[in-house]
C-alpha positions in Angstrom: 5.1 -1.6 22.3 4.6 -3.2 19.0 1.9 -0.6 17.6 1.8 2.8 18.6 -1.3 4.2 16.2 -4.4 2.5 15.2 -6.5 4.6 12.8 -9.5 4.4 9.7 -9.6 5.6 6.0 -12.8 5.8 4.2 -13.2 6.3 0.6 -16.3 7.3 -0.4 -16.5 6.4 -3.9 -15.0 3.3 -5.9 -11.7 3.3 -7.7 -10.4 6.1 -5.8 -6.4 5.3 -5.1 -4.4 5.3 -2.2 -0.5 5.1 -2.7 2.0 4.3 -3.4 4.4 5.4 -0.7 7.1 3.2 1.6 8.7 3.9 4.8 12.1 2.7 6.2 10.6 2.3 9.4 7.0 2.2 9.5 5.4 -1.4 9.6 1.5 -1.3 8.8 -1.0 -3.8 9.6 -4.3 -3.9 6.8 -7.9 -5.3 7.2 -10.8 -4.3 5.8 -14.2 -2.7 8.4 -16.4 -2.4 5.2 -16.2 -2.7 1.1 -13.8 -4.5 -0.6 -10.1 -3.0 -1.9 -7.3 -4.3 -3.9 -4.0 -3.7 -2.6 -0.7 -3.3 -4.3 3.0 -4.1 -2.7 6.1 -3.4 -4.5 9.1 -4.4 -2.5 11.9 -2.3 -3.2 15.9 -2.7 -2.3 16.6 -0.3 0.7 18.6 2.1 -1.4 16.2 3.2 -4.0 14.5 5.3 -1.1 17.3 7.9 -0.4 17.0 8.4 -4.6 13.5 8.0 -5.2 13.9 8.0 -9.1 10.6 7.1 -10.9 13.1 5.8 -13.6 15.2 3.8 -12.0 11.9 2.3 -10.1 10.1 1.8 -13.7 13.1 -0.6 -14.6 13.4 -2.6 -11.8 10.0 -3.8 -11.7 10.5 -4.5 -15.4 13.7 -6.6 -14.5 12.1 -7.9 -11.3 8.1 -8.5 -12.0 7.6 -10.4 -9.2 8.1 -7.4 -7.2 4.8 -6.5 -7.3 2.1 -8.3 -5.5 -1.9 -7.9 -5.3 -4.5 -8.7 -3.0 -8.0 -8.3 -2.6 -9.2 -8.2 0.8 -12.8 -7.1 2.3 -15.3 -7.3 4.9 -17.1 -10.6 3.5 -13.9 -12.8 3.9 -11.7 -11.6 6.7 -7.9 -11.3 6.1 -5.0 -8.9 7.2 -2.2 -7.8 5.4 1.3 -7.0 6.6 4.0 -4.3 5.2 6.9 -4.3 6.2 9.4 -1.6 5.8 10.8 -0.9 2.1 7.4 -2.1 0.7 5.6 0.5 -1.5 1.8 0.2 -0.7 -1.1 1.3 -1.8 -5.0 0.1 -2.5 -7.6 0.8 -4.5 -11.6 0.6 -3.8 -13.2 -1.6 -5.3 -16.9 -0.6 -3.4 -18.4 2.4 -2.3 -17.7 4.0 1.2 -14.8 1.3 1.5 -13.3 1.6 5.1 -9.6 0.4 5.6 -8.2 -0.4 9.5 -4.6 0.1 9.7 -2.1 -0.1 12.7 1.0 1.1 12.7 4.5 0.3 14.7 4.8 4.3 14.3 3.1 7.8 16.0 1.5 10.1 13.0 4.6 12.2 13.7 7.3 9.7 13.2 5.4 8.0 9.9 5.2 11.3 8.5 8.8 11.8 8.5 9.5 8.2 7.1 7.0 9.1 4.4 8.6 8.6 1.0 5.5 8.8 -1.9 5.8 7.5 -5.6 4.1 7.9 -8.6 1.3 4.6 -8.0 1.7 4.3 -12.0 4.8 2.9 -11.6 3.3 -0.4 -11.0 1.7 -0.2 -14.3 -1.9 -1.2 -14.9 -1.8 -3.0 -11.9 -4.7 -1.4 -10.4 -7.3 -2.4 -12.7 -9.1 -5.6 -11.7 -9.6 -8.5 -14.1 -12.2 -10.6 -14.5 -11.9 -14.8 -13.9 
């Protein structure tokens, strides 16, 4: 079985952040019901989540800025966005009561366990959006 959970998130007002957090397991599959949100990825090497040092996270994405990724997805132009495991993740609304699909290769109990969460200023100012 290739997901195991399928489940919403609304947020009700605009510029409310999700994230960041990663999983050594967990896969996560992204699209948009309603709204429109910006999503973050910050791919991280597979030992930093046994340490988890805010630090040590701050200067590798300052020797490695092509870590970090964005997207924009919403409900007017269709997409889906894939994390795999090790990739911090979070998103941001960019409308009001924005509604995010996810499935997950996980139960709630198993993702839970794998659930490692970071500081989502790590990736800097990131979250803002900027205009054309």
């Amino acid at each position: 079985d290739l997901f195991h959970r399928c489940y919403l998130v609304e947020d009700y007002g605009k510029d409310v952040i999700r994230g960041l957090h990663y999983h050594k397991l967990e896969m996560k599959i992204f699209t948009i019901a309603s709204g429109a949100a910006k999503f973050i990825t910050l791919k991280l090497p597979e030992d930093f989540a046994d340490r988890n040092n805010t630090r040590e996270i701050e200067n590798y994405i300052k020797e490695n800025p092509e870590c970090v990724q964005s997207w924009v997805l919403s409900s007017r132009h269709h997409g889906v966005l894939i994390i795999p495991p090790y990739y911090a993740n979070g998103w941001v609304s960019l409308e009001d009561h924005t509604v995010l699909t996810s499935l997950s290769n996980l139960r709630f109990e198993a993702a839970m366990d794998d659930d490692i969460r970071i500081d989502p200023y790590v990736v800097g100012d990131e979250w803002s959006v900027k205009g054309r």
